[in-house]
C-alpha positions in Angstrom: 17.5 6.4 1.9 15.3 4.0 2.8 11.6 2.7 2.9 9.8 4.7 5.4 6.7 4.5 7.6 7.2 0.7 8.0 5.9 -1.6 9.8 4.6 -5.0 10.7 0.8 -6.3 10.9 -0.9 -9.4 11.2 2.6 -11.7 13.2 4.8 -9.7 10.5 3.2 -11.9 7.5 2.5 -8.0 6.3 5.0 -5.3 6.5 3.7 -2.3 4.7 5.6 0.9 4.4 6.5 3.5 1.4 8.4 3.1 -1.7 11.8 2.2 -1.6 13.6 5.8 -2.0 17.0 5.8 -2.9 17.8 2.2 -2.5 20.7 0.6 -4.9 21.1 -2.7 -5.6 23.0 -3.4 -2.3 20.7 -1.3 -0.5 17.4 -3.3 -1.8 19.5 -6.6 -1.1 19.9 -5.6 2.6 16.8 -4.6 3.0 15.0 -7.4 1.5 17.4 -9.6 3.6 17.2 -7.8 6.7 12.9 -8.0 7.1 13.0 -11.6 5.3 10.7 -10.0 2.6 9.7 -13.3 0.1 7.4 -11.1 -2.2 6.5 -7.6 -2.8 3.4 -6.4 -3.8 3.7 -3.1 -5.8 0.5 -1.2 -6.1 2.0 1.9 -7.9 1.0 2.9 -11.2 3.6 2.7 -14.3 4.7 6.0 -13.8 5.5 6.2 -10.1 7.1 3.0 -10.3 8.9 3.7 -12.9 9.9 7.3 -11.2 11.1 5.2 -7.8 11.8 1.4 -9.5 12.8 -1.5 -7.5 16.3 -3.5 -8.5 15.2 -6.9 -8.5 13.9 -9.1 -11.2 11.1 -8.6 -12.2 9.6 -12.0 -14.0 6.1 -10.2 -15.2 8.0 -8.6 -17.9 10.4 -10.4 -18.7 13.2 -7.8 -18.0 14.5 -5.1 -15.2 17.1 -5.3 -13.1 19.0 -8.1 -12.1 17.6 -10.0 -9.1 20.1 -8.5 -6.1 18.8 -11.7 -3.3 18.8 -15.2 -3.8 16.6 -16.5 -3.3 14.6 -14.5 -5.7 12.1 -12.2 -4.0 8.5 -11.7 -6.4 7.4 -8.9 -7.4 4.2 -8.6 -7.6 2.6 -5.5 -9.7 -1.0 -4.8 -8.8 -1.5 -1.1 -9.4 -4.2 1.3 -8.6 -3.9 4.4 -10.3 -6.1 7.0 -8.1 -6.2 9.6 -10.8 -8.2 7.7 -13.2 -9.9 5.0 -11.1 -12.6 6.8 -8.9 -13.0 10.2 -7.8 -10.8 13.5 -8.0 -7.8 13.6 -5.5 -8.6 17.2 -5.8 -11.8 17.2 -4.3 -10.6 15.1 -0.9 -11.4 18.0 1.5 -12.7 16.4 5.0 -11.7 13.1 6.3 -15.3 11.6 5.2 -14.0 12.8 1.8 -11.2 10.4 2.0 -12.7 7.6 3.6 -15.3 7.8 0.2 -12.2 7.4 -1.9 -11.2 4.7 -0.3 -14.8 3.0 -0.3 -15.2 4.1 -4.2 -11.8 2.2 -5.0 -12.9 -1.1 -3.6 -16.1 -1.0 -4.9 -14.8 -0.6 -8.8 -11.6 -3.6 -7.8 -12.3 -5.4 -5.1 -10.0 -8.1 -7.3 -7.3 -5.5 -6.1 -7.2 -6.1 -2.6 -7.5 -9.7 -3.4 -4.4 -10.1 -5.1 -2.6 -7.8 -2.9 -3.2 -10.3 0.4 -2.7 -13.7 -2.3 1.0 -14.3 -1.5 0.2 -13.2 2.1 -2.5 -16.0 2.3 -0.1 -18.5 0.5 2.3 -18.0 3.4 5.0 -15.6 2.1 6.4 -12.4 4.1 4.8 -9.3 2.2 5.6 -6.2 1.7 2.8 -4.1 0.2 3.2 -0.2 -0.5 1.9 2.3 -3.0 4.4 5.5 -2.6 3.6 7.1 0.7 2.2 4.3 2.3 -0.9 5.8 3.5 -4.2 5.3 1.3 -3.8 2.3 -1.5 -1.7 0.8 1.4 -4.0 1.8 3.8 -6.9 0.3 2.6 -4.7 -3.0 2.0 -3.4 -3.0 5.4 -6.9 -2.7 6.8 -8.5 -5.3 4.8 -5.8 -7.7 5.9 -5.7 -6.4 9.8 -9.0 -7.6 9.7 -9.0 -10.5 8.0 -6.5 -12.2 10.3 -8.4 -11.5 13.4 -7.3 -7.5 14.1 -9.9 -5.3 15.8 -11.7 -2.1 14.5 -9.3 0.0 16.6 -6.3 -1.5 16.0 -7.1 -0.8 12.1 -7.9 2.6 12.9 -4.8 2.7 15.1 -2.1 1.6 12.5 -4.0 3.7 10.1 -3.6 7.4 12.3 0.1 5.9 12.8 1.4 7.2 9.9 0.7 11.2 10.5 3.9 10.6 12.8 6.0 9.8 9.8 3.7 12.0 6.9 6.7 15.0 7.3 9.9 12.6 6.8 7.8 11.0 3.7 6.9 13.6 2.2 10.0 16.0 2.3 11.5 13.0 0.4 8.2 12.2 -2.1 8.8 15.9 -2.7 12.8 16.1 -3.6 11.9 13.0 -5.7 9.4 14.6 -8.0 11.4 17.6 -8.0 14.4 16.2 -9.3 12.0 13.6 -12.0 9.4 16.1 -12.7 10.9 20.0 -12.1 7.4 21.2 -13.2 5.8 19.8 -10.2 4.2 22.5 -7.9 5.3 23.0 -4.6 2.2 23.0 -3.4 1.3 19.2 -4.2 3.5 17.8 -1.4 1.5 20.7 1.0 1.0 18.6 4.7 -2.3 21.2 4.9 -4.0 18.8 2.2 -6.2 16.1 3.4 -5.6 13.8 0.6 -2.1 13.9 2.2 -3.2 13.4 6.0 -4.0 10.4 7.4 -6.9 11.1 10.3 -8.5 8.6 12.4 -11.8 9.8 10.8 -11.2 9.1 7.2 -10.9 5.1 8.3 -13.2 5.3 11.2 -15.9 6.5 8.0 -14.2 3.6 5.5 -15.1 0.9 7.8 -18.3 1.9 8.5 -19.3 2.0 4.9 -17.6 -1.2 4.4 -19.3 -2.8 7.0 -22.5 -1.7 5.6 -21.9 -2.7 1.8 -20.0 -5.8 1.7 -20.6 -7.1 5.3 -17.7 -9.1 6.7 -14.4 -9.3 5.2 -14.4 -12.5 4.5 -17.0 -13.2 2.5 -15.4 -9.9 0.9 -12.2 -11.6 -0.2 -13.8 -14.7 -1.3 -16.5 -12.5 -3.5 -13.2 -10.4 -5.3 -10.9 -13.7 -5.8 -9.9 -15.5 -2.6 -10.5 -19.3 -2.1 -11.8 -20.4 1.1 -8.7 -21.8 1.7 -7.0 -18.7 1.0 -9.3 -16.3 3.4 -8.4 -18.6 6.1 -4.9 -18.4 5.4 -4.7 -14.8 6.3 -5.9 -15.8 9.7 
């Protein structure tokens, strides 16, 4: 398999996508090789990652995998776990719904999306994904869009971009729960979900609220963690 809806932003510093399904070692290796990933920032909670794990070192803990690339790629763990950090995934039913969760994340970590565009700003090729690649991605992806000079509309654009690749990911999320976790209702992997769409609206209504509580996104990053040299980096 593969990581899927992936893609490039900001000159390629950022590629953001899914996570890696069904990748062995040689698999990750020419993978990693092929995009010139230098550091991979995780944002799955211990569970999923440890559901869909990546085989390279990993040197926060000590242990995992053997590294598969010289030379060693970093893996970065930064997780957001959306059952227990704001709001009920449950209760996403329009597209302002979803745009709220995203708002309510930031506003409780906004050290998160800092340390998710560090290694960007300290010039490495990144790779940041949560498991579909749509909503903790998606709020990293924008952040960083912006920050290196991207418009409104092109944020809103790479956003809606991922509906095109929503029934590939999540036929595959689907088979992977099923074979990990047999209890796991059909119905959670159901495309007629909003918390598993990925409209135009729900960002259009994220950015607007961020605009109106934090202001620019600069002085964003530099209030959750960034350094002024740092938030010029990402430009």
């Amino acid at each position: 398999m593969a990581v899927l809806n992936l893609r490039p932003l900001a000159g390629g510093r950022i590629l953001r996508g899914s996570q890696p399904f069904g990748l062995d070692a040689a698999a990750t290796s020419g993978f990693l090789a092929e995009h010139g990933i230098q550091a991979i920032v995780d944002l799955r909670s211990e569970l999923e990652r440890s559901l869909v794990p990546w085989l390279v070192q990993d040197d926060n803990d000590g242990g995992g995998p053997a590294a598969v690339v010289p030379p060693a790629v970093e893996l970065i763990h930064n997780p957001l776990d959306p059952n227990a950090i704001a709001g009920s995934l449950q209760a996403v039913e329009t597209a302002e719904d979803l745009g709220d969760l995203y708002l309510g994340w930031i506003r409780l970590r906004p050290e998160w999306v800092a340390d998710a565009l560090r290694p960007v700003a300290r010039g490495k090729r990144t790779l940041v994904h949560c498991s579909l690649g749509k909503d903790r991605t998606g709020v990293v992806s924008a952040i960083g869009l912006l920050a290196a000079g991207g418009t409104e509309e092109q944020v809103v654009a790479d956003y809606a971009a991922t509906t095109a690749n929503l029934p590939d990911v999540l036929e595959v999320m689907a088979e992977t729960w099923r074979l990990s976790v047999p209890s796991t209702p059909a119905e959670y992997f159901s495309p007629d979900l909003m918390i598993l769409q990925s409209p135009e609206a729900a960002m259009r209504h994220f950015l607007a609220g961020f605009a109106q509580e934090f202001g620019g996104v600069r002085s964003f990053l530099r209030e959750a963690g960034l350094t002024d040299v740092e938030v010029e980096s990402l430009r």
